[in-house]
C-alpha positions as CSV (number, residue, x, y, z in Angstrom):
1,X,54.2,121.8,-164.3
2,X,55.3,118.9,-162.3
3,X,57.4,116.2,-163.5
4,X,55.0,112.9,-162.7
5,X,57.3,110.6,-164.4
6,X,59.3,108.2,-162.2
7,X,62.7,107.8,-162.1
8,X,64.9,106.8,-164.9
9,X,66.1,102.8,-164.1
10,X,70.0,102.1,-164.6
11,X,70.2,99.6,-167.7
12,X,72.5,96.5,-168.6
13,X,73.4,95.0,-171.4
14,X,70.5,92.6,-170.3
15,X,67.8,94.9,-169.5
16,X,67.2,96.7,-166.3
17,X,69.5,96.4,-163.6
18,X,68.5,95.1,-160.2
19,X,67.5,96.9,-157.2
20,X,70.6,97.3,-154.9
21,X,69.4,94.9,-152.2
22,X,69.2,92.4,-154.8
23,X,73.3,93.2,-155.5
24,X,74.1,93.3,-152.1
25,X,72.5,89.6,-151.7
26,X,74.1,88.3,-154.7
27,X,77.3,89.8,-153.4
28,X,77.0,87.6,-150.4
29,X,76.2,84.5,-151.9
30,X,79.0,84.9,-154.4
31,X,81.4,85.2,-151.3
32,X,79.4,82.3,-149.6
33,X,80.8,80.2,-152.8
34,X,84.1,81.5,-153.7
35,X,85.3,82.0,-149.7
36,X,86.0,77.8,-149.8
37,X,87.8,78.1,-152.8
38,X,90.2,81.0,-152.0
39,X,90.8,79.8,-148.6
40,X,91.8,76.1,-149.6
41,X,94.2,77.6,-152.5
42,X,95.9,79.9,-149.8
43,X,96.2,76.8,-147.5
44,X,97.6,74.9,-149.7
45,X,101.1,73.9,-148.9
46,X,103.3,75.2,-152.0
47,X,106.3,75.1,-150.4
48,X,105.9,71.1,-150.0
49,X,104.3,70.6,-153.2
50,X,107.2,68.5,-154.9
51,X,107.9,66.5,-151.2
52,X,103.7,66.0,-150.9
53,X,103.2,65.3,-155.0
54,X,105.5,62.4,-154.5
55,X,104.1,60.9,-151.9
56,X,103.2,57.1,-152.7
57,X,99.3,57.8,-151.3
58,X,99.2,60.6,-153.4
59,X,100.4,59.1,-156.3
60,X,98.4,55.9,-156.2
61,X,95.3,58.3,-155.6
62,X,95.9,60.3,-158.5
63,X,97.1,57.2,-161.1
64,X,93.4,55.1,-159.8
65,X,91.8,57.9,-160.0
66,X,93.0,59.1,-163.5
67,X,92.7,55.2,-164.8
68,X,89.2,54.6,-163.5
69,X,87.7,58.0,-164.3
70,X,89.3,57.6,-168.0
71,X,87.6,54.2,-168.0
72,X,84.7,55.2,-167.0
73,X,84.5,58.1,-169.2
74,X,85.1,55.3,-172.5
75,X,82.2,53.1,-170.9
76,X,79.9,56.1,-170.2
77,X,80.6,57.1,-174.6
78,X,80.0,53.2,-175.7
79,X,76.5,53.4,-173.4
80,X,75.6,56.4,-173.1
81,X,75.5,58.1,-177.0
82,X,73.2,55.0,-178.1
83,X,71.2,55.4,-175.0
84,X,70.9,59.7,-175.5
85,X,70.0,58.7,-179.5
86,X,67.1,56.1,-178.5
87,X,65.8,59.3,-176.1
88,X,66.2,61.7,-179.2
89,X,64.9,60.0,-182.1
90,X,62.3,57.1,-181.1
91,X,59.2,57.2,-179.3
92,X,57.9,54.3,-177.4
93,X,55.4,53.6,-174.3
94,X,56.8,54.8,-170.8
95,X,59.3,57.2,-172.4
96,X,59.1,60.2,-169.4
97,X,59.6,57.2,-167.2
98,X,62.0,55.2,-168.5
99,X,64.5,58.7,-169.5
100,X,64.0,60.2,-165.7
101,X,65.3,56.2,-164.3
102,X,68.1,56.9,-166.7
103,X,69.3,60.2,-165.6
104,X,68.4,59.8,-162.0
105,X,71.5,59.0,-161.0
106,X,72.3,62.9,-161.8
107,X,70.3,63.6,-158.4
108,X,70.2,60.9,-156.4
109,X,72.7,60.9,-153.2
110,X,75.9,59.2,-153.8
111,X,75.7,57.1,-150.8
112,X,72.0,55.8,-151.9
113,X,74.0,54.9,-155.6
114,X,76.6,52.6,-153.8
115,X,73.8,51.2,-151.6
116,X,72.2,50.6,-155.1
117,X,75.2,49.1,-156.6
118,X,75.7,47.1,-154.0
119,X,72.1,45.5,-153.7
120,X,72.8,44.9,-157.8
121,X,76.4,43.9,-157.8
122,X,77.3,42.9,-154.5
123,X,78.4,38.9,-153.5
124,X,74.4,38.6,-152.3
125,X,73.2,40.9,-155.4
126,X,70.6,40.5,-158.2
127,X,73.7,40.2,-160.7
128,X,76.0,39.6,-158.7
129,X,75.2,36.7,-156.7
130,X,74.6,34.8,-160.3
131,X,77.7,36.0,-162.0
132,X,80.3,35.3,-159.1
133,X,78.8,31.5,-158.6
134,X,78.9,31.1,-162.7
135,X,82.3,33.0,-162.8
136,X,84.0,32.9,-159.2
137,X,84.2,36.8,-160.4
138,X,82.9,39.3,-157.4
139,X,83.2,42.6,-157.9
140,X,82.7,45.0,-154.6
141,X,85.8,46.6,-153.2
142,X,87.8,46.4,-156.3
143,X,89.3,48.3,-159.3
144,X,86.6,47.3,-161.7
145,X,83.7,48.6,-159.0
146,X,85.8,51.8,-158.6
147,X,85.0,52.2,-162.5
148,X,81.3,50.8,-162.4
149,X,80.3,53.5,-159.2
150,X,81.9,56.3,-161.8
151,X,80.2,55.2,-164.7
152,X,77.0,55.0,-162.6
153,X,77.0,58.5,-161.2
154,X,78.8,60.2,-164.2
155,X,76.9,58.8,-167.4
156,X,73.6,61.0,-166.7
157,X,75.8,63.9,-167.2
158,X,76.6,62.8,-170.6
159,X,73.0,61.5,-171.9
160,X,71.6,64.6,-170.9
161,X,74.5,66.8,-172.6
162,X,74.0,64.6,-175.9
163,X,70.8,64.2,-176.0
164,X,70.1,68.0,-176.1
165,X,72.8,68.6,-179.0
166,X,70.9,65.8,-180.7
167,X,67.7,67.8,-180.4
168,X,69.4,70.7,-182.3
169,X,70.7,68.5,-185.1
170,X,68.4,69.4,-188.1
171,X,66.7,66.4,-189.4
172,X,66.5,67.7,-192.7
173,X,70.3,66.5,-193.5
174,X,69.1,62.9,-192.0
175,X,66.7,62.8,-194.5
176,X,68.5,64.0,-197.1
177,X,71.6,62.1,-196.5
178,X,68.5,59.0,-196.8
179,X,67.4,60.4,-199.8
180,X,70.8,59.8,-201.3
181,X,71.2,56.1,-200.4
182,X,73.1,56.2,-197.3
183,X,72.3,53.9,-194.7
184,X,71.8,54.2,-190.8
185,X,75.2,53.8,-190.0
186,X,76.4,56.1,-192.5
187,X,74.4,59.2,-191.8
188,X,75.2,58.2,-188.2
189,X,79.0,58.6,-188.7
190,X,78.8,61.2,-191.6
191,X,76.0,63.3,-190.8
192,X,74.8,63.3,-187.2
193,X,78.1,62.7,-185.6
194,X,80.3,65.8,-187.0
195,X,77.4,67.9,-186.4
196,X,76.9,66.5,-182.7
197,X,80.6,67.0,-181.6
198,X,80.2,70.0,-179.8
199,X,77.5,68.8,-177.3
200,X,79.6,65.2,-177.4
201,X,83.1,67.1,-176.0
202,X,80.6,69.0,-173.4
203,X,78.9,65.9,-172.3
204,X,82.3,63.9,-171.8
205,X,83.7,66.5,-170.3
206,X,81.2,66.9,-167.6
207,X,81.2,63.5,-167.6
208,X,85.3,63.1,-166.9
209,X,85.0,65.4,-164.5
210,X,82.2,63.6,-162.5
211,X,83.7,60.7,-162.6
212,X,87.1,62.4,-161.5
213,X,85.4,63.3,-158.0
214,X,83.4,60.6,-157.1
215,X,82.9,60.2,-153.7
216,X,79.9,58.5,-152.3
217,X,79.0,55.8,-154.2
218,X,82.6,54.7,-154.5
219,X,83.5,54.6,-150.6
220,X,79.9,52.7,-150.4
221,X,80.6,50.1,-153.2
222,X,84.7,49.6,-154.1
223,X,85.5,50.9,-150.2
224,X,88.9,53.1,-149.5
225,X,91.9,50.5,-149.8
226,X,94.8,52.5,-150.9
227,X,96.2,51.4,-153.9
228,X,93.4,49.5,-154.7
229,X,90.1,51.4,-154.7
230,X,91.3,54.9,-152.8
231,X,90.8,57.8,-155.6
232,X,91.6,61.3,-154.7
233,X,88.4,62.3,-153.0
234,X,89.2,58.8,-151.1
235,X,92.4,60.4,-150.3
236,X,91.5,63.5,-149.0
237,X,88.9,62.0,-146.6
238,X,91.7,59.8,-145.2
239,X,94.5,62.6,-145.5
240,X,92.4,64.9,-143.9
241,X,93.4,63.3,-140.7
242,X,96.9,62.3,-140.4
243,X,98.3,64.5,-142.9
244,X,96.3,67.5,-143.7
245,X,98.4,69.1,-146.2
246,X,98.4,66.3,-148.2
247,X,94.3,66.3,-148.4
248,X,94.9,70.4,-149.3
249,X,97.4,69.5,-151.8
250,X,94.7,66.8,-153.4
251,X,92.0,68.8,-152.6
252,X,93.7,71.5,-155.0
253,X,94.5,69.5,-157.6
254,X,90.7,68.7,-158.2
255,X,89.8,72.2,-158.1
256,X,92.0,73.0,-160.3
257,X,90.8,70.0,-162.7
258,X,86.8,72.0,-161.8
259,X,88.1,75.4,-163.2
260,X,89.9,73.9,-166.3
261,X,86.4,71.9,-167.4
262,X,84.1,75.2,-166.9
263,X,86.7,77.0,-168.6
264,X,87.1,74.7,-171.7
265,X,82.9,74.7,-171.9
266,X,82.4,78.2,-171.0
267,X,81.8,79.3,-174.6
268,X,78.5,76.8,-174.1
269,X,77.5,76.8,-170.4
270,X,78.3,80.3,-169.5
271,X,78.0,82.4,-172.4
272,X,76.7,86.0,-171.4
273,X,75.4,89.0,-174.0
């Protein structure tokens, strides 16, 4: 009697594994992503490392861009928890709307952000304008815009990461922590908080790390003045051309910032069975 039935599939740990073509594909487009990476850690210059590490560009990138991306990261906590706990506990007309404004910023090109920033911000801007004849206090192309661009691009990242844990907090221990007699503030700090730290050190995580590489909507808003407003990614635009290993060196450097965030969050982002 002839055998009808068809051919046993190979199985995973995940069910039934994919038809060869399939592998072959995802082969390539794992070497499409990974080929930049190797290639700019093998072009980097190690033998020059301490020479380009202490070069004053270099340096100032690196201290602006750890100052303003640490700033950044603080201003993104003090906004952005309250903001991801309005989005997670209340209800109120427009919601959908008002939530995708808030994390647009997550999607929207860089370039377009500064071009916002400046059209808010700038010496002509909506705030702007208002604040620097009240104050004499202007704000495009300087430190302070350096942190605001971060902060504009980066907080989504945050919101998004928080408001999610938030979701998985159980509302029963809100309540009963209420039942007790403690007040807003105390089942805040007690109760949601501890259980919320998890998703809080992923969400400022992703959020340092945004902020860390900001590109677009810095050029666009602070500009690229070395020592003043040039960041790393500033850097290794300008490096690029008048001292390549230098941009490599930089260029490094934030890579290797990239692989130590995914690697401190991949217990939560890239957990497999």
């Amino acid at each position: 009697m002839t055998d009808l039935a068809p051919p046993r599939a190979t199985s995973t740990s995940s069910g039934v594994a994919p038809p060869r073509t399939a592998i072959v594909l995802g082969v390539v487009g794992f070497a499409l992503l990974v080929l930049p990476l190797v290639s700019l850690t093998l072009r980097t210059p190690w033998t020059r490392v301490g020479e380009l590490i202490t070069d004053p560009v270099v340096l100032q990138a690196l201290r602006l861009s750890l100052v303003s991306s640490l700033a950044a990261l603080v201003v993104s906590v003090v906004l952005g928890v309250p903001l991801a706990l309005v989005f997670a506990r209340y209800d109120f007309p427009g919601k959908p709307f008002v939530r995708a404004l808030a994390v647009l910023p997550m999607v929207l090109p860089p370039v377009v952000g500064g071009v916002g920033l400046l059209a808010a911000f700038g010496r002509r801007g909506l705030v702007g304008q208002p604040l620097a004849e009240a104050t004499g206090i202007t704000l495009p192309f300087t430190s302070a815009a350096v942190v605001i661009a971060a902060t504009f691009v980066a907080m989504p990242f945050l919101i998004v990461t928080v408001e999610a844990g938030l979701r998985m907090v159980d509302p029963r221990l809100e309540d009963a922590a209420a039942t007790l007699g403690a007040d807003r503030w105390t089942i805040l700090r007690r109760v949601v908080l501890p259980a919320l730290w998890p998703s809080l050190a992923a969400g400022m995580a992703l959020c340092w790390a945004r902020a860390l590489g900001e590109f677009g909507a810095t050029i666009t808003f602070a500009g690229n003045l070395p020592g003043r407003t040039q960041t790393m990614p500033l850097a290794v635009y300008l490096e690029l051309e008048r001292n390549p290993e230098a941009a490599y060196l930089i260029s490094f450097l934030l890579l290797a910032v990239s692989v130590a965030v995914l690697v401190a969050l991949r217990d939560r982002f890239l957990r497999t069975t």
